[in-house]
Structures are given as C-alpha cells and as structure tokens.
C-alpha positions in Angstrom: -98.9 12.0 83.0 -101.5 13.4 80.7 -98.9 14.8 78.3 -96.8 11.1 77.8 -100.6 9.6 77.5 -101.2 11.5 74.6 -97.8 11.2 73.4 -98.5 7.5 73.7 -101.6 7.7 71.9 -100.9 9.6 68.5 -97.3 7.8 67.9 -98.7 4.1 69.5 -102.5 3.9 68.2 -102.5 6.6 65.7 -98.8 6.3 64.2 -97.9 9.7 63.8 -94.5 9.3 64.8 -93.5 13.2 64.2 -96.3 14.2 66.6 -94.9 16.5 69.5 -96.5 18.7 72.6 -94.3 21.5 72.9 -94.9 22.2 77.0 -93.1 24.2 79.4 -92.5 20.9 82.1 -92.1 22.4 85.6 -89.0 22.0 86.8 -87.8 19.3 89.8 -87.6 21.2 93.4 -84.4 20.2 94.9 -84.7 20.3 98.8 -81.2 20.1 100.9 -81.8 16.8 103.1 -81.5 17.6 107.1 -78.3 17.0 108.4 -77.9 16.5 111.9 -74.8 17.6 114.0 -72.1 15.2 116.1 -73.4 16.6 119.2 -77.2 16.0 117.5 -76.3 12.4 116.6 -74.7 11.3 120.0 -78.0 12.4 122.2 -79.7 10.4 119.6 -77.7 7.2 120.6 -77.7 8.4 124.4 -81.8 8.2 124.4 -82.3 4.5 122.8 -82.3 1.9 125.5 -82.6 -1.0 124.4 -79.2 -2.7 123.1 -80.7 -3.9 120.1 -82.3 -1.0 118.8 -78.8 1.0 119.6 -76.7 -1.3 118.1 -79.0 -0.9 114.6 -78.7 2.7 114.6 -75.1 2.9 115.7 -74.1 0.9 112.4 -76.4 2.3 110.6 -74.6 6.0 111.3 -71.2 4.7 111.6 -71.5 3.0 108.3 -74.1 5.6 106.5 -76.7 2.5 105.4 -80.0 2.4 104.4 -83.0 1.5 106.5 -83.3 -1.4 103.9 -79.8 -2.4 104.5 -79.6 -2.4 108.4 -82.2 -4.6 108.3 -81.4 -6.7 105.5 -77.9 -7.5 107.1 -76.5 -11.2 108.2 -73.6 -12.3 110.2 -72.3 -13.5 107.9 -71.9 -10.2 106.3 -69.5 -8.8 109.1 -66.3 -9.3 108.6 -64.9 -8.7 111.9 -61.1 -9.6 110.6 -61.5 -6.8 108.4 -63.4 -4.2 109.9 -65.4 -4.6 107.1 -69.2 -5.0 106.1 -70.2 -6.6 103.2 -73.6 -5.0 101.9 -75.4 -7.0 99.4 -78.0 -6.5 96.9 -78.6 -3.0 97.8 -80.5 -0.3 95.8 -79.6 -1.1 92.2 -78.9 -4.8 93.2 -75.4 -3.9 93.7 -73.1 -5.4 96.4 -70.8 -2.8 98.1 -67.9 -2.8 101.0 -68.4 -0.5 103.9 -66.3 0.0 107.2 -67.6 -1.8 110.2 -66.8 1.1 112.8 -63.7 -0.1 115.6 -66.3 1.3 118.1 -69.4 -1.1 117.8 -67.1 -4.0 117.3 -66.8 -5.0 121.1 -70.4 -3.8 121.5 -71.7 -6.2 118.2 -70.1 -9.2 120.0 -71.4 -8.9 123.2 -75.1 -8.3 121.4 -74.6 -11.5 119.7 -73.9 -13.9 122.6 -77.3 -11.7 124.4 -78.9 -12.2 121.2 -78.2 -15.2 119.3 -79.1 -16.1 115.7 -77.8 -18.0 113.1 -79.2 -15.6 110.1 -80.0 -12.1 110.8 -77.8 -9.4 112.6 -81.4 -8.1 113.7 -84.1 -10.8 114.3 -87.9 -9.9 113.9 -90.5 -10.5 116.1 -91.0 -13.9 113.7 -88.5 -16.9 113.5 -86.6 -16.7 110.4 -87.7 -13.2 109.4 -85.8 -9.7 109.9 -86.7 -6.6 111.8 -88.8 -4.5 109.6 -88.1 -1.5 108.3 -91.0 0.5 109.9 -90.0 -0.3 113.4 -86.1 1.3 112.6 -88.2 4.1 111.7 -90.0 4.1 114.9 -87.2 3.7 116.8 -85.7 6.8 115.5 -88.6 8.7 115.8 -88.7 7.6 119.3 -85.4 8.6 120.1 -85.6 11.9 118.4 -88.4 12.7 120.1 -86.8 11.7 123.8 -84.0 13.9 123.1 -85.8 16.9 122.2 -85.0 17.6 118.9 -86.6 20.2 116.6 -85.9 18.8 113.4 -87.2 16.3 111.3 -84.7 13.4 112.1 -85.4 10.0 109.9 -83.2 7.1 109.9 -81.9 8.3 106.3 -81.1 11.5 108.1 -78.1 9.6 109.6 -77.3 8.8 106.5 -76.8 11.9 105.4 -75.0 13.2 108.5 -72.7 10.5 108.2 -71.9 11.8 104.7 -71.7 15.5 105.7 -69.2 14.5 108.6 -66.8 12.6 106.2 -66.7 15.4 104.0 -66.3 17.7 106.6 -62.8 15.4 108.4 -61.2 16.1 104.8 -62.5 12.5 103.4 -62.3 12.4 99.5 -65.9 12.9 97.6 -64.6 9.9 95.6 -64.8 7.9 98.6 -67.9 8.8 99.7 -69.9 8.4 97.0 -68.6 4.6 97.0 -69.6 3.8 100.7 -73.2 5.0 99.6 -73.1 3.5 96.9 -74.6 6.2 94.5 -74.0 5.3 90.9 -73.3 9.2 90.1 -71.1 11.7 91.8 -73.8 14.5 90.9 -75.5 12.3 93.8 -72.7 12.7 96.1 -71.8 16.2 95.6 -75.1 17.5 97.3 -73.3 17.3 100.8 -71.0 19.9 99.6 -73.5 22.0 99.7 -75.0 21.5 103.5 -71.6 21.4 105.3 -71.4 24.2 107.7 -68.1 23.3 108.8 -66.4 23.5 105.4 -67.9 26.5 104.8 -66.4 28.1 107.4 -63.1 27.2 106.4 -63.4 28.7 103.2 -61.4 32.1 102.5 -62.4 34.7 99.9 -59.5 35.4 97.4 -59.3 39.3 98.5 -58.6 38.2 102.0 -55.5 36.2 100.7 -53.7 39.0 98.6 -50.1 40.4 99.7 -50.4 42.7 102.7 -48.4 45.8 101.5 -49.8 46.2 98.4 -53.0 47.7 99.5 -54.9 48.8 103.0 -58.8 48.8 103.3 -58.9 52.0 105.8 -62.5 52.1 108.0 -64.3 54.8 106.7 -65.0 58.0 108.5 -66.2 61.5 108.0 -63.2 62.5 106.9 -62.2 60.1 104.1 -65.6 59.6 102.9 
C-alpha cells in the first residue's frame, strides 16, 4: 500500500513519470483448500434435520455452488426437464449451466409443495427476500460440528470437495472448470493437486519397464 502511494504521488502530483521503487514484494502464500471425503460429506448431510437446510446443502455439493449462489437461486432457475440449473449473475456477472443432481430431484419437489414460493428456491425469514448467506454458513457449521468433524468444514469446502471428487471419477479438467465457473484453468488445476485418490493411482516410470531386462535383488550381507 505504502509503495503504490508513493508511486502514486511522484508520477500523479509530482509528474515524474520514470520514477520507480525497486522492492523485493513478498510473495502470495498459496494454501491447499480443505477437501472433505465422500464418507466426510455424507455424515454432513446425515446430521442436518431440517429439510430445508438439507436440501440447500445437498445442491450446493451436488452442483459445487457458491454460498452466494444457493441462496441467490429461483424456481425458475431449475430446469427439471433438463436436469439442469441455470446459475445467473454469478461472480463475474456471468450466467453458467450446472447439473441439477437425479438425486435431490424427487426430494426438491416434495420441498416445494411443503414449502411453497413463487420466487426463491430458499425463502428468508422476510417475505420477498432470500435466505442469507450467514445462516448457510451456520448451518454448516452446525452440522460439522454434530458430526464430529476435525476439520475446518465451510460451505465453500463443499465446493471444493465436489471438484476433487469429479476429478477423482476420471471427469475432464475442462469440464470442471466450466461448472465453477472459473474464468482460468490455472484456477481449476489446483484440485490436482489435493486428490488423494489420483495420486494413488499414479505409477512411477521405473515400475512400468520390461520385466526381463533387469531384477532389483533385496540387499543382503552378501551382495552389499
């Protein structure tokens, strides 16, 4: 900050355009996001009670969306023919098409005849206004909390998850990055790096080179 202010002052005020501060900037730390398991993800649903506040954070795995976007969504935005949902004017003000998960679908109709409204998928406590943000969040926290998990679970964490587990059932990168809606693959390809399962399946060339050619023999005292 103090840097671009006087940047800002000798090129602005003082109209020395070739001025310069030659500083080391600190670089950015990059922290993995927490990434919760299948197994994680499920005991999370299995501790929410209320049908409402399930239902939100069903579709808010099973179609990796924002807090802001859960909320922010309208009947009229589920397209039930398609098994689509229509997210609009997400981050970036950009609209974006999402799968609406066979699973919920059944469940999502039944909500709506216990729940109606004309507007909002999930009503506030106010006529005419949707849920807020902060009480997803609490929600979450709430159900993390019930079902005894150590980490740090957030409603974006699902996000995340839900990216990890698509990457790790073989689903293009491509893809993904398009149902998040990240303007960048450099964005996306962070869940390469956080999926366990992928990982696992991935085989060092020396292990893959003809058997015959070679043996790797266990050492002993006597071929030391």
């Amino acid at each position: 900050m103090l840097v671009n202010a006087l940047l800002y002052y000798f090129r602005t005020v003082l109209k020395r355009n070739t001025f310069e501060i030659k500083l080391p900037r600190p670089r950015k730390e990059h922290h993995l996001p927490t990434v919760l398991t299948m197994e994680e993800c499920a005991l999370i649903f299995g501790n929410i009670d209320n049908p409402k506040h399930k239902l939100l954070m069903l579709i808010g795995y099973g179609a990796g969306l924002r807090r802001s976007e859960i909320v922010m969504l309208k009947w009229a935005d589920i397209l039930f023919e398609e098994h689509k949902i229509h997210v609009k004017q997400t981050k970036g003000n950009k609209d974006r098409i999402v799968m609406l998960p066979y699973s919920v679908v059944a469940y999502l109709q039944d909500y709506r005849k216990l729940y109606p409204s004309d507007s909002w998928v999930f009503p506030g406590q106010y006529k005419g206004e949707a849920l807020s943000t902060r009480t997803v969040q609490q929600v979450m926290k709430n159900a993390v909390t019930k079902a005894g998990l150590e980490k740090k679970a957030t409603v974006h964490t699902l996000r995340h998850s839900f990216a990890t587990h698509l990457l790790e059932s073989g689903t293009d990168i491509r893809y993904i990055q398009q149902l998040l809606g990240h303007s960048s693959i450099k964005t996306t390809m962070i869940y390469t790096h956080i999926t366990p399962v992928a990982a696992k399946k991935i085989v060092s060339p020396l292990d893959n080179l003809p058997a015959g050619n070679f043996e790797i023999k266990r050492l002993n005292k006597d071929n030391k």
